[in-house]
Phi, psi and omega in degrees: 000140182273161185289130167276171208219162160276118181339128157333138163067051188219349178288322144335314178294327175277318190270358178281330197257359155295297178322288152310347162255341202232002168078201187278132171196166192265176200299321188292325188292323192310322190294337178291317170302317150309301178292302193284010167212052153240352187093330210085353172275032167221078250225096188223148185283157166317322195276343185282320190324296181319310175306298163307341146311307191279333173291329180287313165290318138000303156266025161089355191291329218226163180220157176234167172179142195267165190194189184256136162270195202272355184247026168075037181242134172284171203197128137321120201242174206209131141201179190303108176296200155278299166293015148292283192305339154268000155283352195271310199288322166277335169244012135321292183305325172288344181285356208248311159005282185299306189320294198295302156354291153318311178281349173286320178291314184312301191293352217274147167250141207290162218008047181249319159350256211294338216277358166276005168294074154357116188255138182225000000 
């Protein structure tokens, strides 16, 4: 199967609502947590993950703090702030927006645009 990959600028959107669903966890679970409720059909590397971390804390979304992963290695552990969970929320509502938007452009049928322009 082939690897699929996620629409730009949609990854922030994703490890933000990991978070929120899945609590605290370090980078690896996230990427893991991203594959398993994808089917495996999203598949990402650390350095991508690693990027999303560092972009989200940054802004303040995401907070870290070290701690033992379940296999006794210390690990950075990552969870949702507040201004995450309301940045989660704004920017659900604009993807479910683009979405809907999109299936709407989708549902469109060949001459139906057009068909009340008078051709002459």
């Amino acid at each position: 199967m082939a690897k699929r990959t996620l629409i730009p600028g949609t990854l922030d959107l994703v490890v933000l609502q990991v978070f929120l669903a899945g609590g605290r966890q370090h980078g690896f679970g996230v990427a893991r947590s991203i594959e398993k409720i994808s089917s495996n059909e999203l598949q990402l590397n650390q350095g991508t993950i690693h990027a999303s971390l560092i972009r989200l804390k940054r802004r303040g979304w995401i907070q870290s703090e070290w701690g033992t992963s379940e296999n006794n290695r210390k690990a950075k552990f990552y969870e949702i702030t507040k201004p995450g969970r309301m940045q989660l929320t704004a920017a659900t509502r604009q993807w479910e927006w683009f979405s809907n938007l999109i299936n709407h452009v989708l549902e469109l049928r060949e001459g139906i645009l057009f068909s009340s322009v008078v051709h002459k």
